[in-house]
Backbone bond lengths (Angstrom), bond angles and torsions (degrees), N, CA, C in turn:
res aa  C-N    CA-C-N  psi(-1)  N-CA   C-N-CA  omega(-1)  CA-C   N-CA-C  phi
1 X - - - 1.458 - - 1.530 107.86 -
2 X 1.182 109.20 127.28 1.788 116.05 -179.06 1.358 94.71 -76.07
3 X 1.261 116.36 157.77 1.550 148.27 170.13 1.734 107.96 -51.50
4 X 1.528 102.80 -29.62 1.596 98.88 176.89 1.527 114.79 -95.19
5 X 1.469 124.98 -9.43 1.398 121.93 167.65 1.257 102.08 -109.22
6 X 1.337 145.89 -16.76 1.803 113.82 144.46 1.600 128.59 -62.79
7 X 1.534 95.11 -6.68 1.749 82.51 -179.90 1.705 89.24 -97.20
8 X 0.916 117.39 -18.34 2.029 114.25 -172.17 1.915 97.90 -72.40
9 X 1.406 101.01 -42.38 1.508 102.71 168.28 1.624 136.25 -59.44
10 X 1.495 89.01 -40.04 1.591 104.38 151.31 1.445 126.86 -47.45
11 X 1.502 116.30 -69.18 0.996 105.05 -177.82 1.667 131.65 -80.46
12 X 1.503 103.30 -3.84 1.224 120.04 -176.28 2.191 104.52 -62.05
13 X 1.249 85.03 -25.91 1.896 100.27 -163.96 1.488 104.05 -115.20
14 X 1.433 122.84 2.71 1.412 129.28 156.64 1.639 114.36 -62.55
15 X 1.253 103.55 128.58 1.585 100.32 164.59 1.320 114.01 -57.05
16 X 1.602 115.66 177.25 1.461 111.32 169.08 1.133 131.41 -100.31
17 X 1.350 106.58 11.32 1.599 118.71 146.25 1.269 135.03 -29.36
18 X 1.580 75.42 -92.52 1.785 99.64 159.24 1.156 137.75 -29.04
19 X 1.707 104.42 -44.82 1.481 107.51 -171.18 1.144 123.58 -102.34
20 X 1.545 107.95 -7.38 1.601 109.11 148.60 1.521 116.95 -75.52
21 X 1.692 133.50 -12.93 1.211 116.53 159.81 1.264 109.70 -63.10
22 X 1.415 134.01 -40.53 1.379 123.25 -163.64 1.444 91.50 -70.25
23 X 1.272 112.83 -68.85 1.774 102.68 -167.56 2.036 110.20 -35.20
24 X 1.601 119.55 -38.58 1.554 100.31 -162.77 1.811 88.01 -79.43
25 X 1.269 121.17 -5.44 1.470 109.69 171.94 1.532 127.95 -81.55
26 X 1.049 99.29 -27.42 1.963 117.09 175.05 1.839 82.01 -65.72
27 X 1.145 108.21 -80.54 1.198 113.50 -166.23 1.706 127.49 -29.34
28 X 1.240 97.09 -36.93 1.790 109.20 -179.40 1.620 99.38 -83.33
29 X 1.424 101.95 -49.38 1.735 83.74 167.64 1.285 145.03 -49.83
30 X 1.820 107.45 -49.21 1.303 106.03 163.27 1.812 130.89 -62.96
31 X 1.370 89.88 -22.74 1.819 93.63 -162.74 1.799 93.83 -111.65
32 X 1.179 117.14 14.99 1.667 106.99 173.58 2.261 102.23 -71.98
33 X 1.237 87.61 179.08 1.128 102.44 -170.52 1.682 115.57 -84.67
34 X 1.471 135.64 124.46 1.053 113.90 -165.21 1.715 127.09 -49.99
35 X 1.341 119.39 -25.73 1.454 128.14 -158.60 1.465 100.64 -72.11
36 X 1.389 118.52 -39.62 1.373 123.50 163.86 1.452 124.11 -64.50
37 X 1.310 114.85 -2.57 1.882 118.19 168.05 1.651 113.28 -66.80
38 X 1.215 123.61 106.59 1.301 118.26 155.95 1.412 122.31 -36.26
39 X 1.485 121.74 -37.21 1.405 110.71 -177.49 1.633 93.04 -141.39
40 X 1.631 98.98 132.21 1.862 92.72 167.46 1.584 110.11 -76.59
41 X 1.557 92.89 168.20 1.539 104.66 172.72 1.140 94.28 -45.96
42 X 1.462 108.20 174.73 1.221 124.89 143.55 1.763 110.27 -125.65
43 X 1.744 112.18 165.87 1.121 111.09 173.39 1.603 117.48 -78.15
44 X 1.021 119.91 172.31 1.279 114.29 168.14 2.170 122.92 -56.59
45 X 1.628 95.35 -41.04 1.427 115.79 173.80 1.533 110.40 -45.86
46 X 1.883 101.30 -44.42 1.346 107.19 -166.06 1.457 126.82 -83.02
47 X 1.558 109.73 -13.47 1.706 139.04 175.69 1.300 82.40 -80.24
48 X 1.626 142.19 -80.76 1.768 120.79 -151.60 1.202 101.41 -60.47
49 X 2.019 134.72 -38.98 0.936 102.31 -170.60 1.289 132.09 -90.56
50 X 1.597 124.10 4.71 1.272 134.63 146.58 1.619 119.28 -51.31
51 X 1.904 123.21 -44.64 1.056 121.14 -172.25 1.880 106.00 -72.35
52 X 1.286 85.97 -40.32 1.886 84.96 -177.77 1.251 113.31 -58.57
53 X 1.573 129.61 -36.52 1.327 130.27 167.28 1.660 117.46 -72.97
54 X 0.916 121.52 -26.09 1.955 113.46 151.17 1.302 130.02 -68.37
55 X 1.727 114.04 -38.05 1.469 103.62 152.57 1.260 114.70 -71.85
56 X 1.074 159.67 -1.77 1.123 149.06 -159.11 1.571 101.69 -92.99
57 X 1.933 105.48 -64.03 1.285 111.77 163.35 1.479 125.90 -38.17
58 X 1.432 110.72 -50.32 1.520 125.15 -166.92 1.560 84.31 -55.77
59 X 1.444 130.16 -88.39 1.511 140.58 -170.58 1.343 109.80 -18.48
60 X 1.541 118.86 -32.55 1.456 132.90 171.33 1.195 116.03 -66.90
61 X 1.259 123.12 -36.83 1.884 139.58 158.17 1.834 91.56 109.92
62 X 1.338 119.05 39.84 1.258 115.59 173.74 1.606 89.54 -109.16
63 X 1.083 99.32 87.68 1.645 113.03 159.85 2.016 112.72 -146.71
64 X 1.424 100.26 164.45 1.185 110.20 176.71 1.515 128.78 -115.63
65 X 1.751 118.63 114.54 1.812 102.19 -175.37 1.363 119.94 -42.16
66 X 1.540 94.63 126.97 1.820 111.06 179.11 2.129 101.49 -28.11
67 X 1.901 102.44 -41.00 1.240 105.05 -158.55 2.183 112.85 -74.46
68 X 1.305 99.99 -9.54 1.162 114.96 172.66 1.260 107.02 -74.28
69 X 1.354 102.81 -65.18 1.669 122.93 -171.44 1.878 100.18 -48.34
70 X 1.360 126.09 -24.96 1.193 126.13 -167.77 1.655 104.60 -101.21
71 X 1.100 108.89 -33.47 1.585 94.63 170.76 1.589 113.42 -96.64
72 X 1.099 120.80 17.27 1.598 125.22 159.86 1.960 102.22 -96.36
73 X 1.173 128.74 -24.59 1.097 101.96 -174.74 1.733 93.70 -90.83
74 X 1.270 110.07 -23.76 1.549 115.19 -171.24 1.884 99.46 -67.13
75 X 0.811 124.78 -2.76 1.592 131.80 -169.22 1.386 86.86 -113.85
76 X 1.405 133.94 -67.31 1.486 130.10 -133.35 1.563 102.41 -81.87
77 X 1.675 105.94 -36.18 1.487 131.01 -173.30 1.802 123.75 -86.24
78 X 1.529 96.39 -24.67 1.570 98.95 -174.98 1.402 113.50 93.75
79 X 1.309 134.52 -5.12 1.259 122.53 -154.17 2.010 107.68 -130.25
């Protein structure tokens, strides 16, 4: 089962409670105010030139094992 027919299954068997919380939550996300965004868009220009500068680094071998990277958030986060 793909990721898009367990969530269609999900909501298919959600009360309608629920799924009007998700809908007033989509909703506040898209239509909140920018100053309250943790992260701005970015342009498209500004995503390649962020990605070209991580491969670039990465190619440099300044990267970190996924398995490090996972027990630092599992430490920092609790989870």
């Amino acid at each position: 089962m793909s990721t898009l027919e367990y969530t269609i299954s999900l909501l298919e068997t959600m009360p309608e409670e629920k799924l009007k919380e998700i809908q007033n939550y989509i909703q506040y996300i898209i239509f909140r105010d920018d100053a309250t965004m943790p992260f701005k868009p970015l342009s498209e220009e500004e995503i390649v030139k962020q990605l070209t500068e991580s491969t670039i680094k990465s190619d440099m071998g300044a990267t970190t094992q996924a398995d490090v990277v996972s027990q630092r958030m599992r430490e920092k986060y609790a989870i």
